[in-house]
N, C-alpha and C positions, 0 to 999 in steps of 0.2 A: 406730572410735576417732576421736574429732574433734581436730581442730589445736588443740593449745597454742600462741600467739599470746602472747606475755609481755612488757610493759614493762620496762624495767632503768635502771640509774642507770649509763649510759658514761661513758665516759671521756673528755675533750676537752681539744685543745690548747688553751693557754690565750692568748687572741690577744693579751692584755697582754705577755705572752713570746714569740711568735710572734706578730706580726701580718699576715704573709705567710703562709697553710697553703699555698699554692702551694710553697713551700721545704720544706716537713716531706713532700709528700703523695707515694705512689709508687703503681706497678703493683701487681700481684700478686709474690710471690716466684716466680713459674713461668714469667712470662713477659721476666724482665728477665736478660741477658744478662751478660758478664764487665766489659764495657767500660760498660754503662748500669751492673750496683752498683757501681763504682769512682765516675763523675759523681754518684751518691745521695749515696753515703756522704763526698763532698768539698763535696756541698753547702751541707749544712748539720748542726751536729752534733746534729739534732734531727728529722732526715731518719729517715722509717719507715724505711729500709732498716736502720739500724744495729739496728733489732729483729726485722725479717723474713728478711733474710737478711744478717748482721753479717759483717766480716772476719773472715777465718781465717788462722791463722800456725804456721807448721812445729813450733814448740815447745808448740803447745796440748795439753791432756792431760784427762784426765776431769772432773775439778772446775775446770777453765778455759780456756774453750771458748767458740764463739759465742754457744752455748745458756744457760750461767752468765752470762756476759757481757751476754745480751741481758735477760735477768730482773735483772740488778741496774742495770743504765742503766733499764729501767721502773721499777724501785720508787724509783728516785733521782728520774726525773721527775718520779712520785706526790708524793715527799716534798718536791721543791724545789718544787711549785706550777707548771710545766711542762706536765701535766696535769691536771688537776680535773675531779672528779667530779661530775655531774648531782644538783642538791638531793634531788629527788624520781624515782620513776622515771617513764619517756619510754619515750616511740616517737618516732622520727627520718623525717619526711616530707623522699623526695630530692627532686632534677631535675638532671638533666647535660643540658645542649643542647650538641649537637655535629651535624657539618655529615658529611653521606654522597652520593656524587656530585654536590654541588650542591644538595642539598636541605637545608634546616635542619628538625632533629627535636629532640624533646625527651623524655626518659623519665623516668619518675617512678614511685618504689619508695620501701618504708618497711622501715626497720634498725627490727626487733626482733628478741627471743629465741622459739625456736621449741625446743618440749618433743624432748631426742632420741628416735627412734624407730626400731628395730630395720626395716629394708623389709621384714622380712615381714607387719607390722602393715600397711600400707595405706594409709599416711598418707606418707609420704616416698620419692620413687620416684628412682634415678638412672637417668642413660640411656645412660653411659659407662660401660667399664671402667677401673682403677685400677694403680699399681705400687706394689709394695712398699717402695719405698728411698726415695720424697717423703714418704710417711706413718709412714716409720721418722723421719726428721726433724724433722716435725711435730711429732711426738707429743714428741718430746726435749725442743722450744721450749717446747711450751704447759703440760710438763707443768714445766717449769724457772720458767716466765714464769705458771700458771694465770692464764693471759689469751686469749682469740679477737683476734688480732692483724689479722686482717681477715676480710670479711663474705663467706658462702658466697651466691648468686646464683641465688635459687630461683623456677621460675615457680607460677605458679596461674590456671584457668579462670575468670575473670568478665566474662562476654561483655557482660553488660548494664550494666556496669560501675559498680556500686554500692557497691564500695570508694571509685574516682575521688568520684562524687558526695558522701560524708562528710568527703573529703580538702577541697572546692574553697573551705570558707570559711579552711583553714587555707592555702591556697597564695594564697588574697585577702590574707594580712598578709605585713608585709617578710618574710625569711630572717633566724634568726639566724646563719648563715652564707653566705657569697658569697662565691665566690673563680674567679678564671681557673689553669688546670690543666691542662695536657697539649690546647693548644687548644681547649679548651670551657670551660662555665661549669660552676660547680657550685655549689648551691644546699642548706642546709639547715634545715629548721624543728622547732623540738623540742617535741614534741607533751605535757604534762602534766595537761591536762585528765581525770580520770579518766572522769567521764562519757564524752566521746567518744572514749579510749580502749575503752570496753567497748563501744562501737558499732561501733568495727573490729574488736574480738576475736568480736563476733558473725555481722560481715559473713563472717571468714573460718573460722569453726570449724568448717562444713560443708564448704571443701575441701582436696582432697590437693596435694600441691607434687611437682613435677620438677626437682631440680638443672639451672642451665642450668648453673653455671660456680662448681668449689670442690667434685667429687667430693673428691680426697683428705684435704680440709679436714673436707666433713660425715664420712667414715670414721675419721678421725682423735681429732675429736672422740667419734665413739662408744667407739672404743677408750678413750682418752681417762677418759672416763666411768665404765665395767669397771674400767680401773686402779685408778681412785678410789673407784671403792666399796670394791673387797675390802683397801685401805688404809683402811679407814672401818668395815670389819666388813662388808659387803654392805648396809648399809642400804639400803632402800627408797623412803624417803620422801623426795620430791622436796630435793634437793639445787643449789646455785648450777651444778654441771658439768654437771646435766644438761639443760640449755641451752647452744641455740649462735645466734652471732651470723648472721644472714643477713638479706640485702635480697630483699623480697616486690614479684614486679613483673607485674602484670599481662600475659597473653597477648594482650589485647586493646591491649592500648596502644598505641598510634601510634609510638611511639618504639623499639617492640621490636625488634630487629636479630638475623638471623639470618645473618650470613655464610656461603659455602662454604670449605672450605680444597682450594684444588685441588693436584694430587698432578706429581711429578716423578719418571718412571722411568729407570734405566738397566738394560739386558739384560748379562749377561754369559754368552759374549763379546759385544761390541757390536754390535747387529742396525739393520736399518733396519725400524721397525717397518709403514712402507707396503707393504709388498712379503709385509705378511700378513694385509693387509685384507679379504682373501678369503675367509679363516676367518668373518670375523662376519658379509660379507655372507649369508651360509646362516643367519642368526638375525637379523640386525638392517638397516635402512637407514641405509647409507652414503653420505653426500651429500660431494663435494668443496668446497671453499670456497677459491679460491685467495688466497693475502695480496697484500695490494696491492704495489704497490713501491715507490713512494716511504716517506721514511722520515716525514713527515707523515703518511701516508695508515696508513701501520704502525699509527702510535699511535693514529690515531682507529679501526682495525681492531681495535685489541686493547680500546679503551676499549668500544667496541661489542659484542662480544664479551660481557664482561663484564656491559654490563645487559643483554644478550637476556638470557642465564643467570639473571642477576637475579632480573629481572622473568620470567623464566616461569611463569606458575600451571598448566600442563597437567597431570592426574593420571593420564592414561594409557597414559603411557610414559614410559620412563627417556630422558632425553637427556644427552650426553656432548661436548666436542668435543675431539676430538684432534687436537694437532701436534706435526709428525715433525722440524721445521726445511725450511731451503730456502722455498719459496711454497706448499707444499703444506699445508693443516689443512681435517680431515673430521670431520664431525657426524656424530653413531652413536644414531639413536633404535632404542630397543630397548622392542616391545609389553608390554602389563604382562602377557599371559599367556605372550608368549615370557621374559621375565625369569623367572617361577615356575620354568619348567622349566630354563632355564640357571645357574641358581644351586642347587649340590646344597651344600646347608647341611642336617642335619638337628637338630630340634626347634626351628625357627625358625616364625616364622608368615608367611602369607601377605603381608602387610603389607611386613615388615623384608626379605623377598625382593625386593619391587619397587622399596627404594632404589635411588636411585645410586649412592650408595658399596656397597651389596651387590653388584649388578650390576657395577661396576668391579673390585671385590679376588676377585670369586666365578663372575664367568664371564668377564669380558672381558680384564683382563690374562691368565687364567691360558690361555684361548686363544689370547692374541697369543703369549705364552710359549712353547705346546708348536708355534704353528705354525713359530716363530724356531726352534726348538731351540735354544731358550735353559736353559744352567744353571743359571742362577738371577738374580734380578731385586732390583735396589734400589729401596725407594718410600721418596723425602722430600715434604715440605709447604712449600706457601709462601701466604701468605694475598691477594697480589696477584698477577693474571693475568700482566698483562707480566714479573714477576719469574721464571714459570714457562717463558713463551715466549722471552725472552731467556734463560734456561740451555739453551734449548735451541737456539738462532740458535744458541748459541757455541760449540756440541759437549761442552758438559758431562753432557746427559741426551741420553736417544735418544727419550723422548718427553715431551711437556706434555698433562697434562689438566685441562681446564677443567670444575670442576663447579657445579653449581646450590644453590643453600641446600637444606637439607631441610626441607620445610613442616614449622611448627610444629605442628598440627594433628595430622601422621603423629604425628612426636616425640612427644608426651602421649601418644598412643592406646598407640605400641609399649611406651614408656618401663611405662605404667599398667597395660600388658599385663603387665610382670614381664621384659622383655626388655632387654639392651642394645644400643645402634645402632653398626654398626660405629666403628675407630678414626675420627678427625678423622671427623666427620658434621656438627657445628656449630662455629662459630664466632660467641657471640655479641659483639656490637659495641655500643659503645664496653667496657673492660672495668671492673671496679667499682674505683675506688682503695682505698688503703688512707689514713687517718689522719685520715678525718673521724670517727669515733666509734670505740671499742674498748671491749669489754668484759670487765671484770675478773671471777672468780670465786671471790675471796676476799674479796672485801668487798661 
């Protein structure tokens, strides 16, 4: 079944009312905290947040609620002119240039609508698991609001990159959008041309997509969908819902970011996790790596750190490094056929075995665990090194792990395989904002 690839008529601030979208633009609803939507929503009163994730107040009740609330501040927007909708339907050519160790990258992906499709069809693959209480959520907004309030983050294979090549005479003319935003640029051109719209819908109708970022989103949506039918009689025939909004980005891109998110443990009762390093020597090499001591020396130890991890492209072994606090942190490579066997996972594949997040949640902590006689063990996330190592200088955790991105390459194969990759696996970087286009479903 090949990709539906769909142009639509979004929705855009209207820069005669807004001519800052740096003041309207925000994160994702998932990744913005108590104290960042309090700063959104005082921003500006035109700020996505007051639709993504609106205030909530002790007297609200079923008919008025974030979710009412945020569906009637959109259609107010629509109707004040706030919003305006695209003449004709588009496809949205991005670019975000933002700056990652020092290096300046640029990525570039295109907002359209993408036909939804059940995973078991074979066209739309996630590679995460999901919760049920964000997409109960969800579902409450979009279905209050029938609108995709921001863009799910889906990759695709073109290695030889002949999408890029269709794109390059449209990124040869200005943007009709440019804007600075959460320290980068952001770029958009809005593509109407039909002819060369049907030469990107051809480019991509032969491949499948992997959710990098907006599982609960694409889920949501399908439900979504379901609702809306059997509100509708079950029809069948291509309907506005059954389309969702997502940005399509190249695996090959240069801009592509895959972060690790490394992990922070505590044992309970509280163990010193060194003093069980014994255990994995019998499966794995264990290298010591003392910290420096100065506190200079610290920071460029933990900066270092970090791109070894980076940058490592080895495929034959799982690498880890662990610190315990003190001056002590140890490198744990683990062979990719000792990994198969220490990781007792079943109906998993070979593959998903020799991660490093499998190898870490599926042999190596639960080894450290029984060697501790530990009763039970916390694992948090933190997306920067030093945030990890310094909880644990301070005695808050009892250990820091440092992980490595997981090639994208694996990710597609497993993801296309039918599998999901354990929790946090990726972290892609920069993340997609929201309130450069949005797409309505009722008109």
């Amino acid at each position: 079944m090949p990709l539906q690839l769909m142009p639509f008529r979004g929705w855009r601030f209207h820069l005669k009312v807004v001519p800052d979208l740096s003041e309207v633009m925000s994160p994702p609803y998932d990744v913005i905290d108590a104290a960042e939507r309090q700063a959104y929503l005082q921003q500006s009163p035109y700020n996505m947040v007051h639709l993504i994730l609106g205030a909530e107040y002790a007297e609200d009740t079923e008919t008025n609620n974030r979710f009412t609330r945020a569906a009637a501040l959109l259609q107010r927007w629509r109707r004040d002119g706030v919003l305006v909708c695209e003449s004709s339907p588009a496809l949205y050519v991005y670019q975000q240039d933002f700056t990652l160790g020092g290096t300046s990258l640029t990525r570039t992906g295109i907002f359209g609508l993408a036909r939804l499709e059940d995973y078991r069809n074979g066209v739309i693959f996630p590679h995460e698991q999901t919760l049920a209480g964000p997409k109960a959520d969800l579902l409450r907004l979009w279905l209050a609001c029938h609108a995709n309030l921001s863009p799910i983050f889906a990759l695709y294979d073109d290695p030889s990159r002949r999408v890029e090549a269709l794109l390059a005479p449209v990124l040869a003319q200005p943007p009709q959008v440019a804007t600075q935003w959460g320290g980068m640029d952001h770029r958009l051109w809005v593509v109407t041309d039909a002819a060369r719209i049907a030469r990107l819908q051809h480019a991509l109708h032969d491949k499948v997509l992997v959710i990098a970022d907006g599982h609960h989103r694409y889920e949501t949506a399908l439900a979504l969908r379901d609702t809306l039918r059997q509100q509708h009689g079950g029809s069948q025939e291509a309907a506005l819902y059954d389309y969702v909004l997502m940005c399509f980005v190249n695996t090959a891109d240069p801009g592509l970011v895959a972060l690790p998110t490394h992990r922070l443990v505590r044992f309970a009762p509280r163990r010193r996790p060194e003093d069980a390093l014994d255990r994995l020597r019998a499966w794995a090499r264990v290298e010591e790596q003392p910290r420096p001591a100065t506190a200079t020396t610290w920071q460029a130890w933990q900066h270092h750190l970090e791109t070894q991890l980076r940058t490592w492209r080895g495929e034959e072994e799982s690498v880890l490094i662990l610190y315990s606090g003190g001056d002590r942190c140890f490198l744990v490579a683990v062979p990719a056929a000792t990994a198969r066997l220490q990781v007792r996972q079943a109906g998993v594949s070979e593959a998903w075995k020799q991660l490093d997040v499998s190898v870490l949640h599926y042999a190596l902590l639960p080894a450290l665990r029984q060697a501790l006689a530990a009763e039970d063990m916390v694992i948090d996330y933190a997306k920067a090194g030093s945030d990890v190592l310094g909880a644990v200088a301070q005695g808050t955790y009892d250990l820091a792990v440092l992980m490595r991105p997981t090639p994208l390459g694996r990710l597609m194969a497993i993801a296309q395989g039918g599998e999901r990759l354990p929790p946090k696996s990726t972290y892609f970087y920069p993340k997609l904002p929201c309130g450069l286009v949005l797409y309505c479903f009722d008109s």
